[in-house]
N, C-alpha and C positions, 0 to 999 in steps of 0.2 A: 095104233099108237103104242108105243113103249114107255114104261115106268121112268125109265131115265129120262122124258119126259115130263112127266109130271111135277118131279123132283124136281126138276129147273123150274116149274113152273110156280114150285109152292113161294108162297111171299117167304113166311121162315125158314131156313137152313137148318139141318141139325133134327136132334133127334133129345129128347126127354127121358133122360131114365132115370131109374133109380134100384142104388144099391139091395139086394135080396134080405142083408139083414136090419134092411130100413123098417119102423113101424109103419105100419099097416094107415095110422093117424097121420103120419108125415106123407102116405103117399098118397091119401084123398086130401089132402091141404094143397098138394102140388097140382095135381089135379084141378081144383076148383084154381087153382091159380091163375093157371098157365091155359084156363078153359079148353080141357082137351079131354076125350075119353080113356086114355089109356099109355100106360108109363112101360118101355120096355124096359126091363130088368135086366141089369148089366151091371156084374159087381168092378167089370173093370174100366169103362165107360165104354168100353171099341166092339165088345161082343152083346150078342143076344144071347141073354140064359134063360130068357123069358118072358111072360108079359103078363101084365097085371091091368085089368080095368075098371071102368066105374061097376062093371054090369058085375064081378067079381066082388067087389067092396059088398054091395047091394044083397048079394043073394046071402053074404055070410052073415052082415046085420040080421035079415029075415030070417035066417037059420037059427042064429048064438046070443043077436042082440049085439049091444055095444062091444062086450068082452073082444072082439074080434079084432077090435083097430088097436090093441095093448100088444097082438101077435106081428110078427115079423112077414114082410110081405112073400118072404119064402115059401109060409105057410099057404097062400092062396093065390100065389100064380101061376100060370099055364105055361107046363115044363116042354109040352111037347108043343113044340115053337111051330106053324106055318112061315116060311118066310121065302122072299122070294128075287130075283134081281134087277137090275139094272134094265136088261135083256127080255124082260118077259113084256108080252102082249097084256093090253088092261083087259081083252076077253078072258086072260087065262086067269088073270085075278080075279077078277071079279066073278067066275065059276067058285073059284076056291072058295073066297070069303062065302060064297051063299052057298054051295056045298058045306060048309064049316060051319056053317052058321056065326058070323064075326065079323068086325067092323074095323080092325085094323090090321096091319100086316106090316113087320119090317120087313127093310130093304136091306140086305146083306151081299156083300161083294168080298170072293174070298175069305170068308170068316170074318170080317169087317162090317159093322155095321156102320150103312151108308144114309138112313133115311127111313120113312114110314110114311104110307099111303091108308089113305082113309078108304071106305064103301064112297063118300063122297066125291075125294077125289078122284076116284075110277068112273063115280057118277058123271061129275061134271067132263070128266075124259072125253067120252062116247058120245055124251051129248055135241060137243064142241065138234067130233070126229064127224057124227054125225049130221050135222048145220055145215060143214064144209062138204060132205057127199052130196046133200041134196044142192047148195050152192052151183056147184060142179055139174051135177045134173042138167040144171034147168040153163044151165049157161049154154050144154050144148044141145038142148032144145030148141032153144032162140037161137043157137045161131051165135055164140058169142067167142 
């Protein structure tokens, strides 16, 4: 199965971001909003400059304390982007994210950001891929 898959499959369209020299408070508000782990950063809304997530807010709290959510999300998001296409296999993601250790990944097409895939949705991918092999299996076992 292919990302560009999944993409069609997700109930919401579109992608959540938030500008770089947003506060840090604005982007765990949005966050808790929009119930989602992780905002990509795009000062101009079409690119990925980067990403910012709960597990980011989290660790600078337990570092700095509150002080951290007055800073600009500039300051604590992840410049060097994984990002991935349309085109790719949910095996190849979902190596990356656990190679990377990470739970989200945009979709960029052309320099254009088209979308973002969860650990989840790569989860529930495989599974699905998976429930139609063994399907298919047993069908020509019996005989069908």
């Amino acid at each position: 199965m292919l990302v560009q898959s999944i993409l069609k499959s997700k109930a919401a369209a579109g992608v959540v971001t938030v500008r770089s020299d947003a506060k840090v408070s604005d982007a765990a508000k949005l966050l808790a909003e929009k119930k989602i782990g992780s905002l990509v950063v795009s000062d101009d809304g079409t690119t990925a400059d980067g990403i910012l997530s709960e597990r980011d807010i989290v660790r600078e709290l337990a570092r700095i304390g509150g002080g951290c959510l007055d800073k600009t999300v500039a300051h604590y998001m992840t410049r060097d982007l994984v990002t991935c296409t349309g085109q790719c296999s949910v095996q190849e993601v979902l190596t990356r994210m656990t190679e990377g250790r990470f739970r989200h990944m945009p979709v960029v097409e052309e320099g254009r950001l088209v979308g973002i895939v969860t650990i989840g949705d790569v989860v529930k991918a495989q599974l699905t891929e998976l429930a139609m092999e063994k399907d298919a299996l047993e069908g020509m076992i019996m005989g069908h």
